[in-house]
C-alpha positions in Angstrom: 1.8 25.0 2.0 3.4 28.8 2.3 0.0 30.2 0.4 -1.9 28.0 2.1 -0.8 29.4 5.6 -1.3 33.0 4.1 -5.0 32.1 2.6 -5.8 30.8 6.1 -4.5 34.1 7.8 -5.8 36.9 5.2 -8.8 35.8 4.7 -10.4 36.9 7.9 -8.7 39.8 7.7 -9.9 40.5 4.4 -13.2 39.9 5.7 -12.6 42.3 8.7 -11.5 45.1 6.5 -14.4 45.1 4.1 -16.9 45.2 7.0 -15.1 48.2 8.4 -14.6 49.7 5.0 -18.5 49.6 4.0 -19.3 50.4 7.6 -17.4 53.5 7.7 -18.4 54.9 3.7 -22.1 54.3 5.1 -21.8 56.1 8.5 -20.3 59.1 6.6 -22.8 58.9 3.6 -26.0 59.1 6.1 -23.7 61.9 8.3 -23.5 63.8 5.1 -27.1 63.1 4.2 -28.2 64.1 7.6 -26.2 67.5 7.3 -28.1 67.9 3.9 -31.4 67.4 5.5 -30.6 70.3 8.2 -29.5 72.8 5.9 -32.7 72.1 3.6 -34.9 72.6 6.2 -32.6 75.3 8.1 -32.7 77.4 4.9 -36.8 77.2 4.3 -37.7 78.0 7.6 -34.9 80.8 8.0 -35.9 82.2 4.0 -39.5 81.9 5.8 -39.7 83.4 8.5 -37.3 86.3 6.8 -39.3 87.1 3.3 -42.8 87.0 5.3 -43.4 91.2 5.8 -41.5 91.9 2.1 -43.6 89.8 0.6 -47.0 90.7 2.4 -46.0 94.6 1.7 -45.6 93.3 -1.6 -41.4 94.3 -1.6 -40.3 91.8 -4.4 -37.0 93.3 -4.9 -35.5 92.8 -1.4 -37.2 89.3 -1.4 -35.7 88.2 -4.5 -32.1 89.2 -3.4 -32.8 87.5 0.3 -32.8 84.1 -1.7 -30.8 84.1 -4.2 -28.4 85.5 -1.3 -29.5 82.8 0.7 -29.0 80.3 -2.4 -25.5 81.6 -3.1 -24.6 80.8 0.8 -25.8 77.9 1.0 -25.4 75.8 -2.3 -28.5 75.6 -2.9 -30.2 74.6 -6.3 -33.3 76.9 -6.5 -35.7 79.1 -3.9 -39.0 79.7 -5.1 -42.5 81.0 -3.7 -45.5 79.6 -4.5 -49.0 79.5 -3.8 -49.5 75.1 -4.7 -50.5 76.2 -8.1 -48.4 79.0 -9.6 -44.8 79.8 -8.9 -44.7 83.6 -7.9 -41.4 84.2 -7.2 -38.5 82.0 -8.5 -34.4 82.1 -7.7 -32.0 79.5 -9.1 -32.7 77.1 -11.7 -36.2 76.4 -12.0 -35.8 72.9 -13.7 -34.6 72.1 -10.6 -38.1 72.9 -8.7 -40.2 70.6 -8.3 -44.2 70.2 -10.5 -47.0 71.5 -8.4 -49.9 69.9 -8.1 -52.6 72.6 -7.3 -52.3 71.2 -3.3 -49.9 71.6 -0.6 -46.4 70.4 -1.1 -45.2 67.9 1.0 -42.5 69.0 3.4 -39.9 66.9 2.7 -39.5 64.7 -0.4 -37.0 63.6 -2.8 -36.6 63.8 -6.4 -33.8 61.8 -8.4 -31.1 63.8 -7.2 -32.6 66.4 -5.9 -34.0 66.9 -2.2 -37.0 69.0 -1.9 -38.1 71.2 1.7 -41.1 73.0 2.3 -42.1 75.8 4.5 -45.5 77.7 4.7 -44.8 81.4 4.7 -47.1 83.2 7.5 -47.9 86.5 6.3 -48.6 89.2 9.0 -52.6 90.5 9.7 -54.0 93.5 8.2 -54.7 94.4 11.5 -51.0 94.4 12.4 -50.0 96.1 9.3 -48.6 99.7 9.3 -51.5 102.1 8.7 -49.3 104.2 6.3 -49.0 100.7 3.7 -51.5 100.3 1.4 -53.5 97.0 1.1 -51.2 93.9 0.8 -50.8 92.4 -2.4 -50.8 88.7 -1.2 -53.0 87.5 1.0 -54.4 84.1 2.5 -52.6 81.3 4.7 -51.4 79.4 1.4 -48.2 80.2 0.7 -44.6 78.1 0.4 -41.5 78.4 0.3 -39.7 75.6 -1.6 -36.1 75.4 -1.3 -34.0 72.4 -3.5 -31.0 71.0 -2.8 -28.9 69.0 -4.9 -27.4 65.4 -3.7 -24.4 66.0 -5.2 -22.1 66.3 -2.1 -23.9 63.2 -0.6 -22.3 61.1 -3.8 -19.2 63.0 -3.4 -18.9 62.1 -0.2 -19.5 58.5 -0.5 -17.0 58.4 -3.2 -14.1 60.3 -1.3 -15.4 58.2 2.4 -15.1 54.6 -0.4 -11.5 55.8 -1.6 -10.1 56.7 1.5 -11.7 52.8 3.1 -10.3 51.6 0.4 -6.8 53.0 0.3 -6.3 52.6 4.0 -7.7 48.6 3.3 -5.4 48.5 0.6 -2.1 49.7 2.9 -3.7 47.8 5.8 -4.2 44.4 3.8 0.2 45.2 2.5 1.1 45.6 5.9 -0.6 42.5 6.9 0.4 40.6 3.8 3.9 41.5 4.2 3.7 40.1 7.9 2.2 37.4 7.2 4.5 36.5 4.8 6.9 36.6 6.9 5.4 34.8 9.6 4.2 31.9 7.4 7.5 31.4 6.3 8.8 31.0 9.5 6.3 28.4 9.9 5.8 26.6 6.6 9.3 26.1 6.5 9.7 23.3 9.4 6.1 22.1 8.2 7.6 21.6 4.5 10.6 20.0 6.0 8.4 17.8 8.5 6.4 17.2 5.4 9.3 16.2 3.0 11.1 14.0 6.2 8.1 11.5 6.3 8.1 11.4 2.4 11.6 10.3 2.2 10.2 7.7 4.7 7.6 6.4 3.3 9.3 6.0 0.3 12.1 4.1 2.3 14.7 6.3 2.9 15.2 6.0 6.7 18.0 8.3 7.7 16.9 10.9 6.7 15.8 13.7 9.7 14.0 16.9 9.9 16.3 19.9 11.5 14.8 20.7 14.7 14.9 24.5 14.6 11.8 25.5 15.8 10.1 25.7 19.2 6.7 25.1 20.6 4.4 22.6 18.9 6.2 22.1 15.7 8.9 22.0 17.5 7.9 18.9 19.8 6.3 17.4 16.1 10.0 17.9 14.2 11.5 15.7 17.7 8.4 13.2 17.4 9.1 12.5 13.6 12.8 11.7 14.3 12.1 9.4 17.2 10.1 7.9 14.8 12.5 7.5 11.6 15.2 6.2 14.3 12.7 3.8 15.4 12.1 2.7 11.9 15.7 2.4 11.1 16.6 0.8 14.3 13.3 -1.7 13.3 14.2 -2.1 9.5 17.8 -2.8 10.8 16.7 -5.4 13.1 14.4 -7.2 10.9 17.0 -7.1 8.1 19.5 -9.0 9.8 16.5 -11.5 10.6 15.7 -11.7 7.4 19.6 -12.9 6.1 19.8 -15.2 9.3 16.6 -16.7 8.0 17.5 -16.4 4.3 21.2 -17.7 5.1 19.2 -20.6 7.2 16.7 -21.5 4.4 19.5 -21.5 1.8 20.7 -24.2 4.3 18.0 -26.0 4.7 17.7 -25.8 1.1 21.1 -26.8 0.4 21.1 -30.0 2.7 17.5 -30.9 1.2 19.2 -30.5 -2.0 22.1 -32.9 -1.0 19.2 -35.4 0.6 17.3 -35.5 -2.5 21.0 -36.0 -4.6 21.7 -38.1 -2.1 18.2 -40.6 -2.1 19.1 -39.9 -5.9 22.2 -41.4 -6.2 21.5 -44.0 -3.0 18.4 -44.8 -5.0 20.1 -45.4 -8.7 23.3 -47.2 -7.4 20.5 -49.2 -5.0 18.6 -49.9 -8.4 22.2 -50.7 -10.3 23.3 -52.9 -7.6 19.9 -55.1 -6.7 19.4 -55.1 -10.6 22.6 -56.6 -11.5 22.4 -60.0 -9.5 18.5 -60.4 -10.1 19.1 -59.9 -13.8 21.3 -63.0 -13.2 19.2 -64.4 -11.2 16.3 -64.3 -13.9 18.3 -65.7 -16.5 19.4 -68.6 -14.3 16.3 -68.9 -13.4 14.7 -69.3 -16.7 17.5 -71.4 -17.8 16.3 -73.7 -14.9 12.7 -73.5 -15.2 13.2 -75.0 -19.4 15.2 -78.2 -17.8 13.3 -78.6 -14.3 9.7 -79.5 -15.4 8.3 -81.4 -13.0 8.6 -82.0 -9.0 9.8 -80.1 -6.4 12.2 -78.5 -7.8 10.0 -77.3 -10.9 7.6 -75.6 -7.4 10.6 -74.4 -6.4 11.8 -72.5 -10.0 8.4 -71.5 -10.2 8.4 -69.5 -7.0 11.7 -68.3 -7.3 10.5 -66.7 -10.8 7.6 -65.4 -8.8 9.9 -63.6 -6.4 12.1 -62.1 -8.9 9.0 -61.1 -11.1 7.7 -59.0 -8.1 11.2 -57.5 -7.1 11.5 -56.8 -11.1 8.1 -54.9 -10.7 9.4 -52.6 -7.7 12.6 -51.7 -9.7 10.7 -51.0 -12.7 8.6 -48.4 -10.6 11.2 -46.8 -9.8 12.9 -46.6 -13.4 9.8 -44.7 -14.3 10.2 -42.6 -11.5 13.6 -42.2 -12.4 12.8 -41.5 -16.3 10.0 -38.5 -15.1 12.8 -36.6 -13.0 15.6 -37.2 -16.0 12.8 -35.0 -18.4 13.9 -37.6 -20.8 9.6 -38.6 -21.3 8.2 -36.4 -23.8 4.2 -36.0 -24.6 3.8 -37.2 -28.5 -0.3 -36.1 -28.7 -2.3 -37.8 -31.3 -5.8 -38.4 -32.0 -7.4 -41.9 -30.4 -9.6 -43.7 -29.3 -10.6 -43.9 -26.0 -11.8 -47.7 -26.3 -9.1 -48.5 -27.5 -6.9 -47.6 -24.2 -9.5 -49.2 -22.2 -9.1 -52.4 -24.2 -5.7 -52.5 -23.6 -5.5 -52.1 -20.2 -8.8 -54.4 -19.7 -7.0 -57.0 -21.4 -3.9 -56.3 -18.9 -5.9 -56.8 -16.1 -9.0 -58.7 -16.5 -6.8 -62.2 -15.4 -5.7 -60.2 -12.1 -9.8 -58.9 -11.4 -10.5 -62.4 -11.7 -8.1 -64.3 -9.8 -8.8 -61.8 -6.6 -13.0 -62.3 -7.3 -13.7 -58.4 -8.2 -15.9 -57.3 -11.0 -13.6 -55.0 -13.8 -15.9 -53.3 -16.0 -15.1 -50.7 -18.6 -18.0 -48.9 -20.0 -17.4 -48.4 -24.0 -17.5 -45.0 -25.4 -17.4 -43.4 -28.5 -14.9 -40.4 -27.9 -11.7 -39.7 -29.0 -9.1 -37.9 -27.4 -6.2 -35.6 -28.5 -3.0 -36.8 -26.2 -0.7 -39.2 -26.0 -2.0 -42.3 -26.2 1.0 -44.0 -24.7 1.3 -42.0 -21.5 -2.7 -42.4 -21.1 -2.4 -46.1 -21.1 -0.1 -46.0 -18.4 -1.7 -43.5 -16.1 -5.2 -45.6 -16.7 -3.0 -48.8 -16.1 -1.5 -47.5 -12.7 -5.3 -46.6 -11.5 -6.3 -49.6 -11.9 -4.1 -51.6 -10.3 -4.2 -49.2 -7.6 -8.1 -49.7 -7.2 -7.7 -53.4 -7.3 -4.9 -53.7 -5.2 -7.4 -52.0 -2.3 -10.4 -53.0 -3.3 -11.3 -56.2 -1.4 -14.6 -57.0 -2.8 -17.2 -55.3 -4.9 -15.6 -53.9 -8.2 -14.0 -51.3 -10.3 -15.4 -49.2 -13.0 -13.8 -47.4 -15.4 -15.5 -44.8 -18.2 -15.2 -41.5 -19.6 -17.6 -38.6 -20.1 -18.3 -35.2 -21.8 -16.8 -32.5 -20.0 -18.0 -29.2 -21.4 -17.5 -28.3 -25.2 -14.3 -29.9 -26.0 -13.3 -32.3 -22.9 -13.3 -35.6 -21.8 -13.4 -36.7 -18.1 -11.8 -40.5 -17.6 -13.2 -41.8 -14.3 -11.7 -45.0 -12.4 -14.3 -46.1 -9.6 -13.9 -49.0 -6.8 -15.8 -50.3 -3.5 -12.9 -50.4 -1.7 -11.8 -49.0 1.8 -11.8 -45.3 0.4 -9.1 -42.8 1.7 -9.7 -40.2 5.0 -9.4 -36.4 4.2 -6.8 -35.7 6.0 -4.3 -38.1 3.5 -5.8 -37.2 0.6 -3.5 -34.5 -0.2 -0.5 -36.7 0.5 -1.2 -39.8 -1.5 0.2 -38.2 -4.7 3.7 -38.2 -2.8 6.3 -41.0 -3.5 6.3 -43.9 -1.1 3.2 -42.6 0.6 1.0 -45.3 1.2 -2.3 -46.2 3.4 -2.6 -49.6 5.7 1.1 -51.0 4.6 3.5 -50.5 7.7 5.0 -53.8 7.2 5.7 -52.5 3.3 4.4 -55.6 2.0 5.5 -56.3 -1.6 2.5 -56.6 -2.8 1.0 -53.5 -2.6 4.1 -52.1 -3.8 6.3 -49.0 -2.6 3.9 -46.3 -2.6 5.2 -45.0 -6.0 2.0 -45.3 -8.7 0.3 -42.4 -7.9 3.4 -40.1 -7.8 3.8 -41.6 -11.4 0.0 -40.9 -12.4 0.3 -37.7 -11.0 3.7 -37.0 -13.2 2.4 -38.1 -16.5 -0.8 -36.1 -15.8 1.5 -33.1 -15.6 3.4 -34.0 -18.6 0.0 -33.9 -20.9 -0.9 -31.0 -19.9 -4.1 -32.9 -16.8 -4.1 -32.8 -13.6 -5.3 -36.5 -11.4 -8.1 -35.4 -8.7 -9.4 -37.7 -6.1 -12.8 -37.8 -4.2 -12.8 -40.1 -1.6 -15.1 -41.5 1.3 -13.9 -44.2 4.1 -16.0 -47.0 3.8 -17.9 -45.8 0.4 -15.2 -46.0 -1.9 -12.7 -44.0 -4.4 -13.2 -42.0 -7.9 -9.7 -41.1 -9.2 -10.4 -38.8 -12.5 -8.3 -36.9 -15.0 -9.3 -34.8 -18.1 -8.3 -34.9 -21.7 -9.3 -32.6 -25.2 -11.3 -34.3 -26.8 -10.8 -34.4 -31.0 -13.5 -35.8 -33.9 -13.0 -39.6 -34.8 -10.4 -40.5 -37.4 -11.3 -42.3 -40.2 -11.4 -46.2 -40.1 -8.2 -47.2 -41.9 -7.7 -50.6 -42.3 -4.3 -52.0 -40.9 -1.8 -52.8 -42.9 0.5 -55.6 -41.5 4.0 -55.2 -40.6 6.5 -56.6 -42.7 7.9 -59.7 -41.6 11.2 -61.1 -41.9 12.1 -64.7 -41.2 16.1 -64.4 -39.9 16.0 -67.3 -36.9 18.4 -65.5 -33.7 20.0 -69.4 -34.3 23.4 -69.4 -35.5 23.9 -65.6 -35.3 26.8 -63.9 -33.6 26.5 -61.7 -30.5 29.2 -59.6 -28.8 28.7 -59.1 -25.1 30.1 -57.1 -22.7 29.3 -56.5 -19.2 31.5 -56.6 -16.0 29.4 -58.4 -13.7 31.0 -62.3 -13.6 27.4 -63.7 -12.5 26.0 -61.9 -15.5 28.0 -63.1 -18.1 27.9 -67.1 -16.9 24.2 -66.3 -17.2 23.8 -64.7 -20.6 26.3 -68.0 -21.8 24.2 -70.6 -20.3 21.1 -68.7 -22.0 22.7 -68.1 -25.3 23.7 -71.8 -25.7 20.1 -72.9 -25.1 19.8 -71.0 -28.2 22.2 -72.2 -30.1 23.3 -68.5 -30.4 26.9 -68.2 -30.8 28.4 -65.4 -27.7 31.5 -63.5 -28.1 31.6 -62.3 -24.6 34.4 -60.4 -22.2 34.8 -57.8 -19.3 35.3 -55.1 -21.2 35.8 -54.2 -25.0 39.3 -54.7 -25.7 38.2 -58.4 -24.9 35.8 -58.6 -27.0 37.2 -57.1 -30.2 40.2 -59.5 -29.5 38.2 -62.6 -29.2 36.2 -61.4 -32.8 39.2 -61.4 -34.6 40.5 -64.8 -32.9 37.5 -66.0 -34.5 37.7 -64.0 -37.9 34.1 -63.0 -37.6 32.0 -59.7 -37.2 29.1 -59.9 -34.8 25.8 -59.8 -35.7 24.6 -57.5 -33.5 26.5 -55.7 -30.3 24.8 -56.1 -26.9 26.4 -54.6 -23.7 26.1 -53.1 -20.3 26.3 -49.2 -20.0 28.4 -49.1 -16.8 32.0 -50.5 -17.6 35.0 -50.5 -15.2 37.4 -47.5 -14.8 34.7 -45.8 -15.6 33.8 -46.8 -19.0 30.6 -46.5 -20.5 28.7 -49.0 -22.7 28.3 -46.1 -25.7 32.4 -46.0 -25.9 32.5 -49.6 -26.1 29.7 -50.2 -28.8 31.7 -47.3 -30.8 34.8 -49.4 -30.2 33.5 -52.3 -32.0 31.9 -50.3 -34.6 35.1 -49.0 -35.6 36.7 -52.4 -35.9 34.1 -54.1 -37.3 31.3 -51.9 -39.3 29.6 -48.7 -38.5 26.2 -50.5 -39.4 26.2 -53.1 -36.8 22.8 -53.3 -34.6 23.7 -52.4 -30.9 21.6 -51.9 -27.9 22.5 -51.2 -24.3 21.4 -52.7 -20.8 21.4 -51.2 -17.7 20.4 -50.7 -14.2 20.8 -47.6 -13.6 18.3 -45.3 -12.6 20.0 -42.1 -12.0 18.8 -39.3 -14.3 22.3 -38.2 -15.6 22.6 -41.9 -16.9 19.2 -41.9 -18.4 19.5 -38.5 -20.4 22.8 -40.0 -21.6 21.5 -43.2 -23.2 18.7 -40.7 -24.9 21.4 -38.7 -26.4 23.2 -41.9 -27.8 20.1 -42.9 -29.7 21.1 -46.1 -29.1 17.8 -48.6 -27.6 18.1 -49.6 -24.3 17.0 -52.6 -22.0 16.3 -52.6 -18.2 17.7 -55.1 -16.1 16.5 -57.3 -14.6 15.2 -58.9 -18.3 13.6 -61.8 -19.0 14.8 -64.0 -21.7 12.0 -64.8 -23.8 11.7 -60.6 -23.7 15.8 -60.4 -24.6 15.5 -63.1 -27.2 12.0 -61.2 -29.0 14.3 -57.7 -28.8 17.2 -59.4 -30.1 15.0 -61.2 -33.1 13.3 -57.6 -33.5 16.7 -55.8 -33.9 18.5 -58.1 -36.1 15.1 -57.7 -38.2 15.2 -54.6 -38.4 18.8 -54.4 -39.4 18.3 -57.1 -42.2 15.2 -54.8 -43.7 17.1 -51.6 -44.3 19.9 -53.4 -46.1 17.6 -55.1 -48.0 16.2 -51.7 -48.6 19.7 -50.1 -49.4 20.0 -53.6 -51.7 17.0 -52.5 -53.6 17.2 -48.9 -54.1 21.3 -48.9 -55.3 21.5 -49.4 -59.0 
């Protein structure tokens, strides 16, 4: 900034001095030149007028030491008479005369460096001659005299007049340097610390100040900068402590939204443990019912009791999902399939239900296969359907996929029904949001099959979209990758083994009295034999009263005094075989209980269960159990 201050105030200064300086050399130079021109002309008409009678009497001698008198005097180069054509009288250097020409010199010229002057010499009458001279020896008006001058002391003069500019420039421009160094310092230096102040706050260092040391406008600009820093700290001061009230106040918020959702967690899972307990009862009892009461009122009456607890079994089963999806415990297996395939499936879940309400279900066949998880895909297309013909009131629902692009598929579930506003649109992917059901009506479920949808779309990798128009209809759509067909194998049917679940040997445990009445009643309908207690101590006790092991291990994952069903199916397996089948039940929702069954590896049933669906996984395990000792049978020597 310093040398920038200086350039500012040398330059015209500079300027000024260079102008003065050429002025000056000039004014000399043409002074000198001027004084030149005098003396030429001076000298020629003085020499003149002076050698006019000598050289009409024809006196040489006294003319030839009048110039080079004259020449010696006056610094001048040569002196020379002539007549245009012939010199006739020369003094000085004659290389520095000038060529004639046969005519009349010109009375002033110049010549390189050499300045010419002419003078015509007037030579007297004969008339006015002195009688005692003889006749004059040059006669006739055309005479000159030519004196030459060199321009030496012009050059001299402009180089002495340029060295003396230039010294007193030279001293001129120190002094002024030298002040104005001095000055600019005095003036850069509150500008460099102004300068350096509103660096250091910009950059967010707002205590700092610049000294105010200086007066005048720089001065009243030092003052202005450190009202302004103060009011930037005092503002940055302010608005911190806003910001930690706010932050402190969003933590808050965040913490007791936290503790809600824990809260709606845990109100929700011991909700699910506790409603699932006595309808899990309730469906055994049921069934147990329904197989003696075939006819009459009381065979109506099973028959919507069953229908009941099938709905409420429905709701709770949402929410295990729901439950499952927050617990990370679903994982994405992809694999190549078909896309027909799916829609088979789920036209075959559903095609009864289209019917029964009088709405068309139509799945357009395709040809592409996708690379996902087949599984997952099943259930999201399951869950829009049943969403389009739970609102769908007449008309119908179509479902198909497309091309999307080089390498995507687009699956597409249309309806005619009521179609959804804008402004819920965004919204309808939230749990337990739902359209036209204030009384919550059971049938049209708790609002939680689109928040599912939505889940598993995010868990392979889509993403559900929605176009919508009230009164027109609804598309619901979701993209997959699409792969190249597999090869048609042909299926190979699974091995079958023919143990009957008659005469085998459970061991049951589960804490809930109503429970365990039931699962008797329905085991002796089976003629399955039930070693069944509160808690595993009673069990293992009542196994060795009998001097049997169980066939298979079946028991409830939430024990008293905080016993798990894992601890207890270990319990027995260390008092009766390490290779016993065992599977848990439960009603528990709540993630921490869901990841924990996962880790066991042990399979797991969700109450409420029906018992045709309890006697088929029962049958299924003890099958499985009898094929890998048959295997170990076979491949021991």
């Amino acid at each position: 900034m310093r040398l920038r201050i200086l350039a500012v105030a040398l330059m015209p200064l500079l300027l000024a001095v260079g102008l003065f300086a050429v002025y000056f050399t000039q004014r000399s130079v043409n002074e000198m030149e001027e004084s030149l021109q005098r003396q030429g002309q001076d000298s020629a008409n003085h020499l003149a007028d002076a050698i006019a009678f000598d050289l009409f009497s024809n006196n040489l001698p006294p003319v030839k030491r009048l110039l080079d008198y004259e020449r010696s005097l006056r610094h001048i180069e040569a002196a020379a008479v002539t007549d245009g054509s012939n010199w006739l009288l020369i003094s000085g250097n004659a290389r520095a005369l000038p060529a004639l020409t046969g005519r009349a010199p010109l009375p002033r010229w110049r010549q390189g460096a050499l300045l010419h002057f002419t003078q015509s010499i007037h030579l007297p009458a004969p008339t006015e001659s002195d009688p005692y001279l003889g006749p004059p020896a040059f006669v006739g008006p055309d005479h000159y005299l030519i004196v030459s001058l060199s321009r030496a002391p012009i050059d001299a003069t402009r180089k002495q007049v340029g060295l003396a500019a230039a010294g007193t420039a030279l001293i001129t421009t120190l002094f002024a340097l030298l002040l104005a160094w001095r000055l600019s310092g005095r003036l850069s230096r509150p500008l460099v610390a102004i300068t350096n102040t509103v660096a250091d706050l910009a950059n967010g260092n707002l205590a700092e100040r610049t000294p105010e040391t200086s007066l005048g406008e720089i001065g009243l600009l030092a003052r202005g900068v450190n009202r302004m820093a103060f009011a930037l700290e005092e503002n940055q001061r302010n608005l911190t402590l806003r910001i930690e009230e706010a932050t402190a106040e969003l933590r808050g918020q965040k913490q007791a939204a936290e503790a809600a959702v824990l809260a709606k967690s845990r109100f929700l899972a011991s909700a699910s443990h506790d409603l699932r307990q006595p309808l899990h009862a309730l469906t055994l009892l049921v069934a147990a019912l329904r197989e003696q009461v075939t006819k009459g009122e009381a065979a109506r009456l099973a028959q919507h009791i069953e229908a009941s607890a099938s709905a409420m079994e429905s709701l709770l089963n949402a929410l295990l999902d729901l439950s499952k999806l927050d617990a990370g415990v679903v994982e994405a297996h992809p694999a190549c399939f078909s896309i027909n395939r799916v829609f088979n499936q789920v036209a075959g879940q559903f095609q009864p239900v289209a019917e029964a309400r009088g709405i068309r279900l139509r799945f357009a066949a395709s040809s592409l296969w996708s690379k996902s998880d087949p599984v997952l895909v099943e259930r999201m297309l399951a869950n829009l359907v049943s969403n389009a013909l739970r609102y769908t009131e007449r008309g119908g629902v179509l479902v198909g996929a497309r091309r999307v692009g080089k390498s995507g598929i687009r699956v597409e579930v249309r309806d005619s029904g009521k179609g959804i506003p804008h402004e819920f649109q965004a919204h309808i992917f939230e749990e337990y949001f739902q359209l036209e059901n204030p009384e919550r009506h059971r049938d049209k479920g708790l609002g939680l099959g689109l928040a599912i949808v939505a889940r598993l779309a995010n868990l392979i990798g889509s993403r559900v979209q929605v176009r919508s128009e009230p009164g027109k209809g609804s598309c619901f759509w979701f993209q997959l990758a699409r792969c190249e067909a597999a090869p048609d194998q042909p299926e190979t049917p699974a091995p079958t083994f023919s143990l009957p679940l008659e005469n085998a040997l459970v061991a049951f445990i589960d804490d809930d009295e109503a429970i365990l009445a039931a699962m008797v009643e329905v085991f002796d309908h089976w003629n399955v034999a039930l070693a069944a207690g509160e808690d595993a101590e009673q069990v293992r006790a009542e196994l060795r009263a009998l001097g049997r092991v169980p066939d298979l291990i079946l028991c409830d994952y939430r024990l008293r005094d905080g016993h798990t069903g894992i601890e207890a199916v270990q319990l027995l397996r260390d008092a009766f075989g390490a290779d016993i089948p065992a599977a848990l039940l439960t009603g528990d929702t709540a993630p921490v209980t869901i990841r924990a069954i996962q880790a066991s590896h042990l399979p797991v049933l969700h109450k409420p269960l029906k018992p045709a669906k309890l006697r088929a996984f029962l049958s299924h395990l003890l099958a499985d159990s009898a094929a890998r000792q048959s295997s170990a049978k076979q491949s021991s020597p």
